[in-house]
N, CA, C and O atoms as a Tripos MOL2 file, in Angstrom:
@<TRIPOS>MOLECULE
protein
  216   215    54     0     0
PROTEIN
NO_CHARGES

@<TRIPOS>ATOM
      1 N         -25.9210    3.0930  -29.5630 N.3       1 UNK1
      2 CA        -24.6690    2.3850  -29.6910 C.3       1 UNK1
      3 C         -23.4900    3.3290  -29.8700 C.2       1 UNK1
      4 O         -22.4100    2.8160  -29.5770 O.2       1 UNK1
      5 N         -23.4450    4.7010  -30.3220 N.am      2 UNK2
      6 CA        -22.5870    5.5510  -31.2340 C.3       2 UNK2
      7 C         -22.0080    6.1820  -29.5900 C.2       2 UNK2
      8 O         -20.9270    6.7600  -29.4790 O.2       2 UNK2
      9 N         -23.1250    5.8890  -28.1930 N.am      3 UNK3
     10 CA        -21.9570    6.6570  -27.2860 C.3       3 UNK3
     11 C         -21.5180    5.8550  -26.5640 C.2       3 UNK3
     12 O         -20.6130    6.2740  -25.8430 O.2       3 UNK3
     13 N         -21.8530    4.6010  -26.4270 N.am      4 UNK4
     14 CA        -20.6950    3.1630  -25.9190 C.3       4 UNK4
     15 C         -19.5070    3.4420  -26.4080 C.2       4 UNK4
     16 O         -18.4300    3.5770  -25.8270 O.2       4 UNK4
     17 N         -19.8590    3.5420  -27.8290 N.am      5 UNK5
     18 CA        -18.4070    3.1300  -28.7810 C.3       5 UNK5
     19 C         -17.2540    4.3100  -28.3540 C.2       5 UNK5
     20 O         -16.0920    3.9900  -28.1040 O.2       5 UNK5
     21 N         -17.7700    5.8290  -28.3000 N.am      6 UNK6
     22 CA        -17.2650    6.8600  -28.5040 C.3       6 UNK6
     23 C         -16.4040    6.9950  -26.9390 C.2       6 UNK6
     24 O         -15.2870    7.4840  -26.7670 O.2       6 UNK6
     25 N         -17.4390    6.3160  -25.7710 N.am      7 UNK7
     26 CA        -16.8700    5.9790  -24.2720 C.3       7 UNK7
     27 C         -15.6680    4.7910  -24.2750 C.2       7 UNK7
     28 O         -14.8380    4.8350  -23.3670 O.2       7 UNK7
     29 N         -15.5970    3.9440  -25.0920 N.am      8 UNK8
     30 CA        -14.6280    3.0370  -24.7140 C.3       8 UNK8
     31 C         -12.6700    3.2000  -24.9680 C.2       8 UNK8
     32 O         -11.7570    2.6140  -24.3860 O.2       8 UNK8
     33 N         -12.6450    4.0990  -25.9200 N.am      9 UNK9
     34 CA        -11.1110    4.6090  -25.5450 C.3       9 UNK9
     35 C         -11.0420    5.5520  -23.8640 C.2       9 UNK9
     36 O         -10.2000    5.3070  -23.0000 O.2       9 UNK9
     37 N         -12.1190    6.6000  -23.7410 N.am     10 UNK10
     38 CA        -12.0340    7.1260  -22.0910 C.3      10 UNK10
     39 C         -12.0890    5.8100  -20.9970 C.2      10 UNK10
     40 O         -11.1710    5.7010  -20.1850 O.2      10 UNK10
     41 N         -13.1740    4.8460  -21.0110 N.am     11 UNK11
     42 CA        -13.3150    3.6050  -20.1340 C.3      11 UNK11
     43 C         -12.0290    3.1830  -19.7480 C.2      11 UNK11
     44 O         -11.5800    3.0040  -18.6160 O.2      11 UNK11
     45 N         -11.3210    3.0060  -21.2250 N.am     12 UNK12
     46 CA        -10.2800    1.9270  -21.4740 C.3      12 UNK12
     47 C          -8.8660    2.8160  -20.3000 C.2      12 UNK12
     48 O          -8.0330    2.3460  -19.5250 O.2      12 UNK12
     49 N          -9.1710    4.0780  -20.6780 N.am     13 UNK13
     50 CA         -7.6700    4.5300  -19.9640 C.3      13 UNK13
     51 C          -8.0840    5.1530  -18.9590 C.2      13 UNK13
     52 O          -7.1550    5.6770  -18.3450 O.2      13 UNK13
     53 N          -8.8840    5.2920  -18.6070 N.am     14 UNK14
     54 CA        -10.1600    5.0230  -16.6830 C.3      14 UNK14
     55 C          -9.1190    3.6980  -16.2430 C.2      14 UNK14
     56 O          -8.2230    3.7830  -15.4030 O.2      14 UNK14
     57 N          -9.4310    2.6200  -16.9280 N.am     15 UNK15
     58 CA         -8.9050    1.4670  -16.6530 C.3      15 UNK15
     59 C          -7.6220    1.0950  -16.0280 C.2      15 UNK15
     60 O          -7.1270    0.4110  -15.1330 O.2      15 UNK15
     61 N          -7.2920    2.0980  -17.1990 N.am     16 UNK16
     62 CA         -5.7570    1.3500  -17.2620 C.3      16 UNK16
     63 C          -4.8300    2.1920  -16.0560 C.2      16 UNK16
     64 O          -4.0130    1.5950  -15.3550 O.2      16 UNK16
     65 N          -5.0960    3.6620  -15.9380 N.am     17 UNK17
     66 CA         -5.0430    4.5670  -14.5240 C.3      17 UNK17
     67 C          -5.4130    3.3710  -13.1640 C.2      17 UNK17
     68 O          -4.6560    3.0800  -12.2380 O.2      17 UNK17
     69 N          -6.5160    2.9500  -13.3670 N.am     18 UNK18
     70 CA         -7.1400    2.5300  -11.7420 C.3      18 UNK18
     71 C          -5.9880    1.2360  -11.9960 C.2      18 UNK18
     72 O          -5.2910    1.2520  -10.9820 O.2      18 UNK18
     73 N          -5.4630    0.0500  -12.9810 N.am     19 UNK19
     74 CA         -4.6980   -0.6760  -12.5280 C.3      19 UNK19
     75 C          -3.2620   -0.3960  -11.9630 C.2      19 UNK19
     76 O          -2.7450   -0.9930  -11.0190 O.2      19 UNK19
     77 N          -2.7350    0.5680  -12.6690 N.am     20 UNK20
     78 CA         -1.7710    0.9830  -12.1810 C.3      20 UNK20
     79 C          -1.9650    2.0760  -10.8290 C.2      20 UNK20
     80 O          -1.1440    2.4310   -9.9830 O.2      20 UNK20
     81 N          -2.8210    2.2890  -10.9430 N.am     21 UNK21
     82 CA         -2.7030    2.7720   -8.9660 C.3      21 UNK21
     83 C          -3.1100    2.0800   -8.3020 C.2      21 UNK21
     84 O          -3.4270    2.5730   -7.2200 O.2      21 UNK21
     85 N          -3.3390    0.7410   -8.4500 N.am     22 UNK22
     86 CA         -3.5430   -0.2500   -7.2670 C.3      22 UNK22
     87 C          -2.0700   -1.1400   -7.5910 C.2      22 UNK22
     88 O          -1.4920   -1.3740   -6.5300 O.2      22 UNK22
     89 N          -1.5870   -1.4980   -8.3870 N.am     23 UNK23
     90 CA         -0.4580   -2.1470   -8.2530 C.3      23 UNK23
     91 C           0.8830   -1.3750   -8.0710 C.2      23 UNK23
     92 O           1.9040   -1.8690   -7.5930 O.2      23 UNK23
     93 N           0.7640   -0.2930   -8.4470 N.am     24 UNK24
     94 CA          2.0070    0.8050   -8.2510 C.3      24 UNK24
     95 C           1.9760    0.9480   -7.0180 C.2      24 UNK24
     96 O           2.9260    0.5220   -6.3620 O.2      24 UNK24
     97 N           0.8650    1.5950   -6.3670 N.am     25 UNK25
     98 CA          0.7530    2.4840   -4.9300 C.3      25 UNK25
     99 C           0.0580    1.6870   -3.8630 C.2      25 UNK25
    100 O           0.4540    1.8810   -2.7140 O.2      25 UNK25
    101 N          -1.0520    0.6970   -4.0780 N.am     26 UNK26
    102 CA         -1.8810    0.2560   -3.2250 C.3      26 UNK26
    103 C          -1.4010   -1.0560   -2.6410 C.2      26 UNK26
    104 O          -1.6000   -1.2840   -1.4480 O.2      26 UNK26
    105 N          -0.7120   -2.0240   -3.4990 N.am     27 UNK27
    106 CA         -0.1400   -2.8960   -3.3610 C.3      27 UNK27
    107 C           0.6510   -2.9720   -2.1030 C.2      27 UNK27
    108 O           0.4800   -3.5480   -1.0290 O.2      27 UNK27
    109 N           1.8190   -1.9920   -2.7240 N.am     28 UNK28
    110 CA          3.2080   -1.8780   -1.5010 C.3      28 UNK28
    111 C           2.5270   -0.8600   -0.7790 C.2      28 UNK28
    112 O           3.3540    0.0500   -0.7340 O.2      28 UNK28
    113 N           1.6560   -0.5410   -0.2770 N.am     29 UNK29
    114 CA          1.2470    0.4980    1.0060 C.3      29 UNK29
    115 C           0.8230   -0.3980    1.7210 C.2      29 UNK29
    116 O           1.2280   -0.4780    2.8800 O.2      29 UNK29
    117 N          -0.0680   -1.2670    1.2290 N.am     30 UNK30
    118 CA         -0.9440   -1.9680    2.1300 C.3      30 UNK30
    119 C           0.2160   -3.6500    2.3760 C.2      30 UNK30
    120 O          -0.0580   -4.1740    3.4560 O.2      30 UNK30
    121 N           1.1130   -4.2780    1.7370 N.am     31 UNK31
    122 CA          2.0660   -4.9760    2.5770 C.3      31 UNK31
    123 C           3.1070   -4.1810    3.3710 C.2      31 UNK31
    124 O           3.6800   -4.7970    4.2700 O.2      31 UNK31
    125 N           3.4950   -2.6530    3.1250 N.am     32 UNK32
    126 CA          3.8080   -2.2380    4.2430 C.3      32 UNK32
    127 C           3.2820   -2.1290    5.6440 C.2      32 UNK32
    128 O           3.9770   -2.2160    6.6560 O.2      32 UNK32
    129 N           1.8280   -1.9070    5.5970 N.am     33 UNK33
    130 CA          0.8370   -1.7600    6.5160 C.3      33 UNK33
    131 C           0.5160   -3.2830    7.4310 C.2      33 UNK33
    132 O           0.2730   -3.2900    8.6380 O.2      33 UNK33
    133 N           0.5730   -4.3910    6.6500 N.am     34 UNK34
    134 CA          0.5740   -5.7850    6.6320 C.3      34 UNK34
    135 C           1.5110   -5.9770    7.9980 C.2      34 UNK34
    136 O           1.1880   -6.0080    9.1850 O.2      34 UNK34
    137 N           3.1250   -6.1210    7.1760 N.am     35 UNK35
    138 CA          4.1160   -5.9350    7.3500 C.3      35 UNK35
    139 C           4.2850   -5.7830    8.7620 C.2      35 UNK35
    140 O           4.5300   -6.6350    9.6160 O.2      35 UNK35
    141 N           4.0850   -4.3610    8.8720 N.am     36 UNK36
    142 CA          4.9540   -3.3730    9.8170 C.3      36 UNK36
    143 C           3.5720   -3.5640   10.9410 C.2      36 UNK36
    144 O           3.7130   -3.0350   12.0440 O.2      36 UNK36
    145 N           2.6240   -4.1040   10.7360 N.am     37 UNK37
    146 CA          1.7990   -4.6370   11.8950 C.3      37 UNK37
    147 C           1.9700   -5.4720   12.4610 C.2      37 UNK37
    148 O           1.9690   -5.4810   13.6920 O.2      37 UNK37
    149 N           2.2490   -6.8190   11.4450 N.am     38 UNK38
    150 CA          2.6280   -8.1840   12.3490 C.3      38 UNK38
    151 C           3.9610   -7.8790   12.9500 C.2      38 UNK38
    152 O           4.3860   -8.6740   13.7880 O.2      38 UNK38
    153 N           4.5030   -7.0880   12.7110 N.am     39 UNK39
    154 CA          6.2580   -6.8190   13.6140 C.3      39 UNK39
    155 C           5.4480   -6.2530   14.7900 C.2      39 UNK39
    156 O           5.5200   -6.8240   15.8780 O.2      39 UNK39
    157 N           4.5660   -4.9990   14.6100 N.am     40 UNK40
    158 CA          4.4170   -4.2000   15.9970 C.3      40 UNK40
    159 C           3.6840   -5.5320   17.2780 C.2      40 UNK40
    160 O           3.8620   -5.6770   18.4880 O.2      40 UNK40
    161 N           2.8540   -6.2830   16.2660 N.am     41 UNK41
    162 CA          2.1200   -7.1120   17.4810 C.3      41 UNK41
    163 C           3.2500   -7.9210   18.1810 C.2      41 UNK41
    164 O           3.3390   -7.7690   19.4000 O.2      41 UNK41
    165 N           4.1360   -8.7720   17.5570 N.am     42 UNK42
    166 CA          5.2470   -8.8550   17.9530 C.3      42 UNK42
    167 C           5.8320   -8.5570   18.9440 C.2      42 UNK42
    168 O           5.9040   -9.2090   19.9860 O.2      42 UNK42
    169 N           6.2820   -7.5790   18.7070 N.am     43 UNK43
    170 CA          6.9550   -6.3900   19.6790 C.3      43 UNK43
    171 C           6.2970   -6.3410   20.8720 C.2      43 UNK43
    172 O           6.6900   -6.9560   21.8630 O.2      43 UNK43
    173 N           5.2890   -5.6290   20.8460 N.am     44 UNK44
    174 CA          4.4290   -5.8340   21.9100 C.3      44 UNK44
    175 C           4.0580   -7.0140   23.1030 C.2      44 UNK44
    176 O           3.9410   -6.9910   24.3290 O.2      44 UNK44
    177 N           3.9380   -8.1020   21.9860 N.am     45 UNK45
    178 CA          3.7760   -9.5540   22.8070 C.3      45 UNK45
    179 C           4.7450   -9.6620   23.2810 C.2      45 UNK45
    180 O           4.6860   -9.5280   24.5030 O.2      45 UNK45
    181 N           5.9650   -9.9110   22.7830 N.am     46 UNK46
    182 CA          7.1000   -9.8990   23.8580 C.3      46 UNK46
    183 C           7.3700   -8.6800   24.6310 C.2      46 UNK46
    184 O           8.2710   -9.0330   25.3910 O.2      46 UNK46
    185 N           7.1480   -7.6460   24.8340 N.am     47 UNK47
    186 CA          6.9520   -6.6970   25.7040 C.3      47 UNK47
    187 C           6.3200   -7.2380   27.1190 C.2      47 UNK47
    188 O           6.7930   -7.0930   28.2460 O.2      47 UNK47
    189 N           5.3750   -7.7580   26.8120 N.am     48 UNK48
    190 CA          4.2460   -8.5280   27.5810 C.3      48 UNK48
    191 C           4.9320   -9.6960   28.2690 C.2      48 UNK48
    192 O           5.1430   -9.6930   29.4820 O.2      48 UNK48
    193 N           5.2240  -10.5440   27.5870 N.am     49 UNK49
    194 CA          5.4130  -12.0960   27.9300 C.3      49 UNK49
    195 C           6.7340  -12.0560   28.1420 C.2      49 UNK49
    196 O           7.0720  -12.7930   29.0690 O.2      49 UNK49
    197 N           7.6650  -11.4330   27.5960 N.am     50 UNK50
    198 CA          9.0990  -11.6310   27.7060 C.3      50 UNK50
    199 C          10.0050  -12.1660   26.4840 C.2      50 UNK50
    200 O           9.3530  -12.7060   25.5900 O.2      50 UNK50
    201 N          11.1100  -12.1190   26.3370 N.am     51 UNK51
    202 CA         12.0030  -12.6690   24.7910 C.3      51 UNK51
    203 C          11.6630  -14.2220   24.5860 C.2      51 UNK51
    204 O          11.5570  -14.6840   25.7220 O.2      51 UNK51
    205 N          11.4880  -15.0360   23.8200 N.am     52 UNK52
    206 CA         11.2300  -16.0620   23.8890 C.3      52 UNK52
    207 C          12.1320  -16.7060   24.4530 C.2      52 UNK52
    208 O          13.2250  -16.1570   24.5890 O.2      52 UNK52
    209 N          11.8850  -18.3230   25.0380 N.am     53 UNK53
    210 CA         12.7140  -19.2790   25.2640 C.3      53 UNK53
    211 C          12.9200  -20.5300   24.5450 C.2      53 UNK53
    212 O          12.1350  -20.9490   23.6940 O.2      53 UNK53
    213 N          13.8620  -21.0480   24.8620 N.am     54 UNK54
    214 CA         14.3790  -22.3530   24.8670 C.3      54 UNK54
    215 C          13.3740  -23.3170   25.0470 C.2      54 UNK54
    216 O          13.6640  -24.5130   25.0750 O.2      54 UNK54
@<TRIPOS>BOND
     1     1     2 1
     2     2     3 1
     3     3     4 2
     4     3     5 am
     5     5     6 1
     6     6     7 1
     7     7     8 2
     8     7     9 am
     9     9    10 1
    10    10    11 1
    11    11    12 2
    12    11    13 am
    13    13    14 1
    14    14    15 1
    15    15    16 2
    16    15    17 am
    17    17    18 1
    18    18    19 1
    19    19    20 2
    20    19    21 am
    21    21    22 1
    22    22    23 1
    23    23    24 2
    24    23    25 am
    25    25    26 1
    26    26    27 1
    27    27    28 2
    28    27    29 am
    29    29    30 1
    30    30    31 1
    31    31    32 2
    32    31    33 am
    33    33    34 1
    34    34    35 1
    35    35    36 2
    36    35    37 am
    37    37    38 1
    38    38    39 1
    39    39    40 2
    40    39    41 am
    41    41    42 1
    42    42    43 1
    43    43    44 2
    44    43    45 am
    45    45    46 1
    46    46    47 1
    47    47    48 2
    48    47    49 am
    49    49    50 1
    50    50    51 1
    51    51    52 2
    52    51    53 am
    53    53    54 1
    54    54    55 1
    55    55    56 2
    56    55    57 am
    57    57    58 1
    58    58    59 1
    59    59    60 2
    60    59    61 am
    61    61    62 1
    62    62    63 1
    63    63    64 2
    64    63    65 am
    65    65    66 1
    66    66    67 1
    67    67    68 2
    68    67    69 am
    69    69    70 1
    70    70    71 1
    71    71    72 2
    72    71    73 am
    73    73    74 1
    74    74    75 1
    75    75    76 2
    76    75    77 am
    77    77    78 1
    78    78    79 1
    79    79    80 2
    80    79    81 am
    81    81    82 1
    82    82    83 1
    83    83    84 2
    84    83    85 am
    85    85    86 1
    86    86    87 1
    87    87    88 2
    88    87    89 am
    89    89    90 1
    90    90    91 1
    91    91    92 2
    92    91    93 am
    93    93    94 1
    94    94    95 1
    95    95    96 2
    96    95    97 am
    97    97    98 1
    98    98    99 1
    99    99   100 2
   100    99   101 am
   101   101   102 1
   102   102   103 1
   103   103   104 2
   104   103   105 am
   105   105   106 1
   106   106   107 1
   107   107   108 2
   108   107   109 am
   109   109   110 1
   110   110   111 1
   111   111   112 2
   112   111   113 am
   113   113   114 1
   114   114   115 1
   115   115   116 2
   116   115   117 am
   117   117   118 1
   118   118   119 1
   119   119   120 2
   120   119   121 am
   121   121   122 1
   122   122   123 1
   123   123   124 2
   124   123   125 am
   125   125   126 1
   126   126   127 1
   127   127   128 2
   128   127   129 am
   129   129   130 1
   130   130   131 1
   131   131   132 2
   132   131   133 am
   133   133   134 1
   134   134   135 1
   135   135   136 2
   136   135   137 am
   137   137   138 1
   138   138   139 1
   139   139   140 2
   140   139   141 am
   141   141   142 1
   142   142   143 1
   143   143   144 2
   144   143   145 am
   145   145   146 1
   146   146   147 1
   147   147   148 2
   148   147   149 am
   149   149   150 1
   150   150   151 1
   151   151   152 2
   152   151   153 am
   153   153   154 1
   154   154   155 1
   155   155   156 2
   156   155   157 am
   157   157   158 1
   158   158   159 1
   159   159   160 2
   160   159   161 am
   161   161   162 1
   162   162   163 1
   163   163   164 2
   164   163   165 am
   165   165   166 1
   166   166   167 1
   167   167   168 2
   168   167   169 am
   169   169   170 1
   170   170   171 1
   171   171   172 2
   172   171   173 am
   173   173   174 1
   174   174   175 1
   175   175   176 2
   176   175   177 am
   177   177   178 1
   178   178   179 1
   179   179   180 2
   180   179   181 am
   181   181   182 1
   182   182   183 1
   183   183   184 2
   184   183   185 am
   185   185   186 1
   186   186   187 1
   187   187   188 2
   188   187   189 am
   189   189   190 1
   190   190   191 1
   191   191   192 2
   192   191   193 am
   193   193   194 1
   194   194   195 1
   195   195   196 2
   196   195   197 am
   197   197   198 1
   198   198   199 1
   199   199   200 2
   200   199   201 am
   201   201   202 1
   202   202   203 1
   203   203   204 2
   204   203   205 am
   205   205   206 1
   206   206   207 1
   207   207   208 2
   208   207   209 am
   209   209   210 1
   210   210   211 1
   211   211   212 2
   212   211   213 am
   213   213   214 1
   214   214   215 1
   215   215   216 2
@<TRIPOS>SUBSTRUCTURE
     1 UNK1         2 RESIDUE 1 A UNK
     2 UNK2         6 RESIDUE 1 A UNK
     3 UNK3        10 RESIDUE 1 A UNK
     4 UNK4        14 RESIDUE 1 A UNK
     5 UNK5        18 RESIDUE 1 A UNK
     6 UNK6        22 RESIDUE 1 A UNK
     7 UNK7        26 RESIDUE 1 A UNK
     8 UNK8        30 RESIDUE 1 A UNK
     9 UNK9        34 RESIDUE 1 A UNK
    10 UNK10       38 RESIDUE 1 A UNK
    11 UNK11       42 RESIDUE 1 A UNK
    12 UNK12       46 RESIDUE 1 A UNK
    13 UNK13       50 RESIDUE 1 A UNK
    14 UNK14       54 RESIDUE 1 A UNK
    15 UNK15       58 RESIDUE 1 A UNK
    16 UNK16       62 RESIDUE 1 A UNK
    17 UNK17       66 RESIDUE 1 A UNK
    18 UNK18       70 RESIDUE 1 A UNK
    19 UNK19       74 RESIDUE 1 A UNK
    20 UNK20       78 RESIDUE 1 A UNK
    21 UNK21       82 RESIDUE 1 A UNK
    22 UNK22       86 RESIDUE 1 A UNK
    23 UNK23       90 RESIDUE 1 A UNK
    24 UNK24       94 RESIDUE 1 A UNK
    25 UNK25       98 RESIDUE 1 A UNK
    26 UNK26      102 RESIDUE 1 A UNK
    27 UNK27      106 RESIDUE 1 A UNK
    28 UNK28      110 RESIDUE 1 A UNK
    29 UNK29      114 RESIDUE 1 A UNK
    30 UNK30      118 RESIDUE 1 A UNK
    31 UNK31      122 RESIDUE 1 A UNK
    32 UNK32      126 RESIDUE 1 A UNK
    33 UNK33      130 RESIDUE 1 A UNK
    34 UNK34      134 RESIDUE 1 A UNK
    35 UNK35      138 RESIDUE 1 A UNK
    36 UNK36      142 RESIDUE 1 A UNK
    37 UNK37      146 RESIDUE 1 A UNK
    38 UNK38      150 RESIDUE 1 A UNK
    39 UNK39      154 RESIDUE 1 A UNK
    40 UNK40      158 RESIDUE 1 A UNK
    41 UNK41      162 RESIDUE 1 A UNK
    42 UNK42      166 RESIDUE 1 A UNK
    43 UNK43      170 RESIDUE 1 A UNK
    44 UNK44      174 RESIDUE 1 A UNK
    45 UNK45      178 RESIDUE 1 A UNK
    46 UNK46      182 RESIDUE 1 A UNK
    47 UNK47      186 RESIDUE 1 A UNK
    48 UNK48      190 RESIDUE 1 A UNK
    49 UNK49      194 RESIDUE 1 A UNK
    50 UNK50      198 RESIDUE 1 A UNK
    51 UNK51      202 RESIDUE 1 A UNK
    52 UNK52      206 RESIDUE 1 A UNK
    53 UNK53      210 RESIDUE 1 A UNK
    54 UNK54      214 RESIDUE 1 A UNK
């Protein structure tokens, strides 16, 4: 039990590192990535098909 206990302040800020690099960095990378894809397909399709119409 004495090296659970002695691991859970390191666990805890293991933790608290991995949340904040997924909501700091991983978050807004990956809706940039999101993002800036559905524009390129976009782009492309009308490349293809032409500007939309009426």
């Amino acid at each position: 039990m004495e090296s659970k206990d002695a691991l859970d302040p390191q666990r805890k800020n293991e933790e608290l590192r991995s949340f904040l690099f997924l909501t700091a960095v991983m978050v807004p990378v990956l809706s940039v990535i999101v993002v800036g894809g559905y524009g390129f397909l976009v782009w492309m399709y009308q490349l293809v098909s032409g500007p939309p119409s009426h």
